[in-house]
ROZA-661730 format. One record per residue (C-alpha): z, x, y; residue in three letters. Coordinates in steps of 0.1 Angstrom, whole numbers, plus 5000, padded with zeros to 4 digits. Last residue first. Example, Ala and Ser with C-alpha at 12.3 -4.5 7.8 and 13.67 -1.06 7.14 Angstrom:
507151374989SER507851234955ALA
***
This chain:
674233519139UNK674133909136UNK674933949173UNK678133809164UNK678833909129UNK678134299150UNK680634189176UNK683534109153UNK682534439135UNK683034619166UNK686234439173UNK687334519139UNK686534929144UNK687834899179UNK691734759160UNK691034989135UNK691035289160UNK694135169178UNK696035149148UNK695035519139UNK696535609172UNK699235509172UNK700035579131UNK698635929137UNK700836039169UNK704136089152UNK702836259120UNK700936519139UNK704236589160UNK705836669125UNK703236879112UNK702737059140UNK706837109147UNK706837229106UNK704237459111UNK705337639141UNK709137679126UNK707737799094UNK705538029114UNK708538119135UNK708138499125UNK706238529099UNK704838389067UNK704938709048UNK702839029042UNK704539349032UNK703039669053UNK706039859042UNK708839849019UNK710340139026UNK713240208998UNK716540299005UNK718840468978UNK722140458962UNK723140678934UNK726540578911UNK727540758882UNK729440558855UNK732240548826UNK731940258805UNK733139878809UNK731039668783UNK734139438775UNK734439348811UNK730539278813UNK730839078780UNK733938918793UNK732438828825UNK729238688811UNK731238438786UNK733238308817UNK730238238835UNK728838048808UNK732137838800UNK731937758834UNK729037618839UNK729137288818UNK732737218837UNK730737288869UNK728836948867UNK724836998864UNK722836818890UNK724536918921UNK726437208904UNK723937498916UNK722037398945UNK719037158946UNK717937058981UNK715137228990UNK713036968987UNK709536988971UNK708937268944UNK712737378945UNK713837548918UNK711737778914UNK713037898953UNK715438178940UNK718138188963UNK719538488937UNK723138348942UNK726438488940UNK729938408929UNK732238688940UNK734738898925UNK738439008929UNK741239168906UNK739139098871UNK739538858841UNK741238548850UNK739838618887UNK736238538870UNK737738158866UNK738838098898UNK735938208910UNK733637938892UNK735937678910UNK736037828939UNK732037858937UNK731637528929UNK733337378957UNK730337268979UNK726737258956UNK725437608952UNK723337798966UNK719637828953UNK719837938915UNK719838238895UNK723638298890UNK724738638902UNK728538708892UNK730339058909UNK733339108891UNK735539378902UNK738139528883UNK741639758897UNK742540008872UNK741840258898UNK738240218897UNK736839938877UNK733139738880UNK731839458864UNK728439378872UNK727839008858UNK724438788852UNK723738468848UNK720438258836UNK717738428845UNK715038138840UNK716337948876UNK719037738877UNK719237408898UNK718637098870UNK714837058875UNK714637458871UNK716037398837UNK719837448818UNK720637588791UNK721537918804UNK720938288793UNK723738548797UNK723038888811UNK726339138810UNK726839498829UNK729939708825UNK731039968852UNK733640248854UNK734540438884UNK736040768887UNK738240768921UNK737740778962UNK740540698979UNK739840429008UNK740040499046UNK736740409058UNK736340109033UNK738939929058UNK737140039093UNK733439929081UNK735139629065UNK736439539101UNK733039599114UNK731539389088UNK733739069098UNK733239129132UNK729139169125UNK729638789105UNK732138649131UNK729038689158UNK726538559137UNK728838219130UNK729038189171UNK725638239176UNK724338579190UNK721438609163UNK720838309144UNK722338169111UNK719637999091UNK719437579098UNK720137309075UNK719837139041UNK723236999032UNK726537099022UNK725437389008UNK728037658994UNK726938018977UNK724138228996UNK726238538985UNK724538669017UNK724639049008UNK724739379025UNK723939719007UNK724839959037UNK723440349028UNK725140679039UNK728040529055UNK730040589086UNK727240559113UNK725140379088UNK727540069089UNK726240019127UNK722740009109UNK723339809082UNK724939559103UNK722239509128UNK719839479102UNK721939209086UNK722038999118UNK718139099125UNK717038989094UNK718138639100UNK721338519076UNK720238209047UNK722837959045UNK726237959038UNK728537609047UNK731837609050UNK733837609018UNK732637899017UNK730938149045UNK730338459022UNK729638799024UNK728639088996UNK729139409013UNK728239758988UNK728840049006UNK727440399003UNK728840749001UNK729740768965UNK729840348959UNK732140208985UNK733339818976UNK733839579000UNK733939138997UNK733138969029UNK734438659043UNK733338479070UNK734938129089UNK736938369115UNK736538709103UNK737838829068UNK738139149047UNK738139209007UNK738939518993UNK737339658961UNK739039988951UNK736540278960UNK733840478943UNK733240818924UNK731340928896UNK728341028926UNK724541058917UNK722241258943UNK718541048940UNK715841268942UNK713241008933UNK715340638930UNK713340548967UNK709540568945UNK711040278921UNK712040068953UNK708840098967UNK707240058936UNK708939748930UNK708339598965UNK704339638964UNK704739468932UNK706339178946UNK703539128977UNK701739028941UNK702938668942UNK701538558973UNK702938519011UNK706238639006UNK708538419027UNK710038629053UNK710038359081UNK711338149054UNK714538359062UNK716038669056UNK719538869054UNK719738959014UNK719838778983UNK720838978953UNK718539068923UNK720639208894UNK719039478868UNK719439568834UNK718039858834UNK714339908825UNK712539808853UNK709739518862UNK711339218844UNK714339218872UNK711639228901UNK710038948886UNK713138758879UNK714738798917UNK711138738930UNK710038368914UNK709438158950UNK707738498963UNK704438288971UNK704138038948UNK706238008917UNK708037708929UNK708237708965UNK708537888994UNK710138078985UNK712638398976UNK713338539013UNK712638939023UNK715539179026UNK715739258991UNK719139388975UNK719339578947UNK721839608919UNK720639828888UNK722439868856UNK722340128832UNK723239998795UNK725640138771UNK726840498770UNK726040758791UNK725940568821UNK723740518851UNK724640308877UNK721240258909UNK722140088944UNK719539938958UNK718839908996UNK715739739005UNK714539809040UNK711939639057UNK708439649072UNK706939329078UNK702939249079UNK701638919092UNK700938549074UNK698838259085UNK696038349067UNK698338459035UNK700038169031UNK696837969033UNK695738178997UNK699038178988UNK698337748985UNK695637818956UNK699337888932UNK698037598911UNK701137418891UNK698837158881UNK700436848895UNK702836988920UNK700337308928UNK697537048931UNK699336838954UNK699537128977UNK696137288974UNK695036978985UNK697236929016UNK696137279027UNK692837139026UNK693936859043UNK695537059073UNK692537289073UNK693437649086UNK692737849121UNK696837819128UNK697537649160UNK693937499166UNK693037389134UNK696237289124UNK696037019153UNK692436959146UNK692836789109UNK694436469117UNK691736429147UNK689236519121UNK690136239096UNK690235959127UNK686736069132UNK685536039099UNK687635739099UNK685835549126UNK682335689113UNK682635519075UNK684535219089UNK681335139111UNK679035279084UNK680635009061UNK680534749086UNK677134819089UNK676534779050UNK678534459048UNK676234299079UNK673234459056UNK674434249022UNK675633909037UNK672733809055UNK671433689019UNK673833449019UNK677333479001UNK678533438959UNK675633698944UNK675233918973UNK679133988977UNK678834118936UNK676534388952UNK678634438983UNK682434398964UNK680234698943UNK679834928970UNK683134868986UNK684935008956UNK682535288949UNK682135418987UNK685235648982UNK683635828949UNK680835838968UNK681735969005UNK684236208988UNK681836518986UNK680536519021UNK684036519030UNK685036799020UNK688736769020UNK688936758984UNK691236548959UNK694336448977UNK693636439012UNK689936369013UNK690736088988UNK692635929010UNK690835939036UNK687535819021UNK689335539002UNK690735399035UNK688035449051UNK686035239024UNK688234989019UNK687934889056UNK684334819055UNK685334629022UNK687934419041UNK685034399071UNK682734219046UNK685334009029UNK686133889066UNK682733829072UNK681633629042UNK685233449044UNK685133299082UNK683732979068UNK686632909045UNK689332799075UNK690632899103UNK694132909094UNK694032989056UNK690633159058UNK692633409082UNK694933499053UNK692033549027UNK689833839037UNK692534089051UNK695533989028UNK692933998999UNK691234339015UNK694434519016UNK696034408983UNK692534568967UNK692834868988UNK696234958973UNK695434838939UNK692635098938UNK694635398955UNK697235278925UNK694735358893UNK693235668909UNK696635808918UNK697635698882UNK694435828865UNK694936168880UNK692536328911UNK691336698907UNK688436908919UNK685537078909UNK682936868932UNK681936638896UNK685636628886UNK685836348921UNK683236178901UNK684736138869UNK688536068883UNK686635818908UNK684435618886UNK687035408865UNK689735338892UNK686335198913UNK684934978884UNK688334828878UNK688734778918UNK685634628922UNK685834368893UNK689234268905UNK688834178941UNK684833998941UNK684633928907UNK687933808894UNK689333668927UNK685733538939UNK685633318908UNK686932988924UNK683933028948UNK682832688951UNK686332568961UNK688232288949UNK691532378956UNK693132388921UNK689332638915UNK690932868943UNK694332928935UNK693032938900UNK690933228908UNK693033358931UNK695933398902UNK693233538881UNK692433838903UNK695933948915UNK696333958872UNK694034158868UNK694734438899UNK698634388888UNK697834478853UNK695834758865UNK698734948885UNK700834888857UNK698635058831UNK697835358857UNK701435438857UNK702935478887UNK702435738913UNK704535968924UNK706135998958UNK705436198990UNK706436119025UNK710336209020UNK709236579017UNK708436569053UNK712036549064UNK712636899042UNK710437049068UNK712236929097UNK715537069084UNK714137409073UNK713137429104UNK716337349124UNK717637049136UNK720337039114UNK722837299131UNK
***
C-alpha cells in the first residue's frame, strides 16, 4: 500500500529546502576568501590575493547582479537563493581549482581556475533556469556573471592566454549543459506536451509568492469528468438552514491552487450554513483551476429547483464490514452514509467504489449521499482501489446498511447546525473553516455529524474527539473536508499531528452544544446535481507524472556525471592544443 502515487510524489518533496539567510551565505563567501588568502601568503605564493579577488569578489558581484537581472525577464529569484547559488559555485570552483594544485602543484592553477569558472557557469545556467525562468536565452547573463568576472580579475593575476582558454571553456560548459537542460526537459515533453522547468517555476513561485500560474499546466494536462454531487438541503422555520453536500471531485493539489480551497469556497457561495464533505475521489480528480468551483455551485444550486421536502427521517444506525464502518441515516427517501476505516488507516476511495455504491443504493433509495470521513492517517499512502480487499469490505459494508435503513420507521426530525472558528493555521493542519456540526434527532435519538477542515487526521484523534460528541448525542462521526490548504508541499499534515487533541477538544465540544442547543423542527430535500464537463487532472495523470518525475531523477545524476567528465576532458584537450 505505499507504493502508490501519492507515495512517489510525496518522495519528491524531500528534494526541496529553503534557503538560508543571504547574510550567512555571504559571511561564509568572505570569510572562504580571507582564509585562502592567508593560506596562500603563509606559503609564500605570488598570488596570496587570489582568495579575495578571484573566489570572493565574483561571488559578491554575482549575488548582487542576479535578483536585478533575473527581474529584468519578469521573473523572480530571492536574495537568499541568490546569496546561496553563489556560495555554492564558489565552494565548487576552490575544491576544483585548488585540490589538484595540492598534488601536482601551482602550475596547473590558470587552467584549473579556468575550467572551475567554465563549470560555474552551467551550474549557474541550470539552476537558474529552474528557479527563475526556463528561457534560457534569458538566464545566459545573470548565469555568466560569476564566471565573467573570475575572467576579468583572471586577466590581472594569469598570462594573457588566460582570458580566451577561460572563454572556451565557458562555451564548452555553456553547450554541455544546454544539452544536459534539454535532456531533463524532454521526458515531460514527450509524455505530457509541457516544460518540466517551466512547470518547476511556476512551482517555486506558488511557495514563495503564492502564484496560482501552475493551473495553467493543470489544465493542459487535464480532461473533462462528469459526476454526481448529492446534497442534501434542511430547511427550518426557525434558526438557520443547513446544507450538507458531498462533492465527488478531490480538494488539491495544493494550497490554493487548483481545487486545494473547495469545501470553503463552496461553503461561502450559499446562504445556509453549509458543510462540505469529502466524497470517493482521488488526485485523479484534482480540479485543475480555481474556477472549475463555480461550475460546481451552479450545478448544485440548479439540482435544489423542484425539490419535494420530507419532515421525516430515520434513527441513525451504524453498520460494520471487516475493517469498515459506516454510520446511516435515511433523510425522506434518501440516505446519508458517512464511512470510516479508523484506527486503520482511511485514505481517499476511487470514484468508481463510491459510484458503485450509490448506484446499487439507488435501487432502494431515491438519492445515496456517501462519505469518506477521511479521518486516520498513519502515513502518506495509496487510495483504495477497485476489487481490493478494503474495496470489497467497503460495498459489503454499504449493502448491509442498504438492508438496515430499509426497515427503519420513519419519524419528524429535528436538526441544529453550529460553525465554530479555530485558532489554529494552515501550518498547524486546519483549514480557515474551523468546525462545523449537523445535529440531527428523530425519535429522541441525536446524531452528531462533526466536519473539521483539515486533511485526516493524525491516528487516534478521532476516538478521542468522538468520545467526546457521544457525551452529547447517541452516535456521530468525526469528519474531514480533505482540504489540500494545508498542504503546499507534503501531504502529510493531519489533524492532531501538529496540534495535540486536548487543544481540540474543547472546540469540538463547543460546536456540538451549539448545534444541540439549536435543534428545531426540519424538512429534509435531497437532490443530485450534474456536474458536467468539469476539468481535472485525470485519470493516472498523477500516477504518469509522478513515475516521469521519478525515472527523470534516476537517470540525471548518470548521466550528468558523464557529461562533466567529456566537458573536462574537452577542456583538458583545449589547454593542450592551447599550449
Amino acid at each position: 500500500m505505499e507504493s502508490g502515487p501519492d507515495v512517489r510524489v510525496e518522495r519528491l518533496t524531500r528534494y526541496i529546502f529553503s534557503a538560508p539567510s543571504w547574510p550567512r551565505s555571504l559571511a561564509i563567501i568572505v570569510v572562504l576568501g580571507f582564509f585562502i588568502d592567508a593560506a596562500m601568503y603563509r606559503a609564500g605564493n605570488e598570488l596570496f590575493l587570489a582568495g579575495t579577488l578571484g573566489f570572493s569578489v565574483p561571488a559578491l558581484v554575482a549575488f548582487l547582479l542576479t535578483v536585478p537581472l533575473v527581474g529584468i525577464s519578469g521573473r523572480h529569484i530571492t536574495w537568499n537563493r541568490s546569496a546561496l547559488l553563489a556560495l555554492a559555485c564558489t565552494v565548487l570552483s576552490v575544491i576544483l581549482s585548488l585540490s589538484p594544485v595540492l598534488v601536482f602543484g601551482r602550475d596547473l592553477f590558470p587552467a584549473l581556475y579556468a575550467g572551475a569558472l567554465g563549470l560555474v557557469f552551467g551550474l549557474r545556467l541550470l539552476v537558474l533556469v529552474a528557479v527563475a525562468d526556463y528561457r534560457i536565452s534569458r538566464m545566459v547573463l545573470p548565469a555568466f556573471l560569476q564566471g565573467a568576472t573570475g575572467i576579468a580579475l583572471g586577466a590581472w593575476f594569469f598570462t594573457p592566454g588566460f582570458v580566451p582558454y577561460a572563454l572556451l571553456l565557458q562555451v564548452v560548459f555553456g553547450l554541455v549543459f544546454f544539452f544536459l537542460i534539454w535532456l531533463i526537459e524532454r521526458p515531460l515533453k514527450r509524455a505530457f506536451q509541457i516544460s518540466g522547468l517551466n512547470f518547476l517555476n511556476t512551482f517555486i513561485a506558488h511557495l514563495t509568492d503564492g502564484s496560482k500560474n501552475m493551473e495553467d499546466f493543470f489544465r493542459e494536462i487535464g480532461e473533462e469528468v462528469y459526476v454526481p454531487q448529492i446534497s442534501l438541503f434542511f430547511s427550518r422555520d426557525s434558526g438557520k438552514n443547513a446544507l450538507f453536500t458531498v462533492p465527488n471531485v478531490h480538494p488539491g493539489p495544493m494550497g490554493d491552487v487548483g481545487g486545494g480551497n473547495l469545501p470553503r469556497l463552496l461553503h461561502d457561495t450559499f446562504p445556509e450554513e453549509t458543510l462540505v464533505a469529502h466524497g470517493c475521489a482521488t488526485h485523479d480528480f484534482n480540479l485543475v483551476s480555481e474556477s472549475e468551483i463555480e461550475k460546481i455551485a451552479c450545478a448544485v444550486e440548479a439540482s435544489r429547483k423542484g425539490l419535494t421536502f420530507s419532515g421525516t427521517a430515520s434513527r441513525p444506525v451504524r453498520v460494520v464490514s471487516g475493517s469498515v464502518s459506516i454510520l446511516c441515516q435515511r433523510f425522506g427517501d434518501a440516505l446519508l452514509m458517512v464511512s470510516t476505516r479508523s484506527p486503520e488507516r482511511t485514505e481517499d476511495l476511487d470514484y468508481s467504489i463510491g459510484m458503485a455504491i450509490m448506484a446499487e443504493g439507488r435501487g432502494s433509495f431515491s438519492e445515496v449521499a456517501f462519505v469518506d470521513a477521511h479521518n486516520c492517517m498513519t502515513s502518506v499512502g495509496s487510495p483504495i482501489l477497485p476489487a481490493t480487499r478494503i474495496a470489497t469490505e467497503y460495498i459489503a459494508a454499504a449493502r448491509e446498511g442498504f438492508r438496515v435503513a430499509r426497515g427503519l420507521p420513519a419519524e419528524p426530525l429535528a436538526i441544529g447546525v453550529s460553525h465554530v472558528r479555530v485558532p489554529f493555521s494552515r501550518e498547524q493542519g486546519f483549514g480557515s473553516l474551523g468546525v462545523q456540526v449537523l445535529a440531527t434527532e428523530v425519535g429522541g435519538k441525536r446524531a452528531a455529524y462533526v466536519l473539521i477542515d483539515g486533511n485526516n487526521m493524525a491516528q487516534g484523534v478521532r476516538e478521542r474527539l468522538l468520545a467526546v460528541v457521544l457525551d452529547h448525542a447517541d452516535e456521530g462521526e468525526i469528519m474531514t473536508t480533505d482540504t489540500h490548504t494545508v498542504n503546499t508541499v507534503s501531504g502529510k499534515n493531519p489533524v492532531g499531528y501538529v496540534v495535540p487533541v486536548e487543544e481540540i477538544v474543547p472546540y469540538v465540544e463547543q460546536a456540538v452544544r451549539e448545534a444541540v442547543a439549536d435543534l428545531a423542527p426540519a424538512r429534509v430535500g435531497a437532490a443530485a446535481a450534474s456536474c458536467d464537463g468539469i476539468v481535472v487532472f485525470g485519470s493516472q495523470r498523477v500516477s504518469q507524472l509522478a513515475s516521469t518525475v521519478n525515472a527523470m531523477l534516476a537517470f540525471i545524476a548518470p548521466i550528468s556525471f558523464m557529461i562533466l567528465v567529456l566537458a573536462f576532458l574537452l577542456s583538458v584537450f583545449a589547454y593542450l592544443v592551447l599550449q
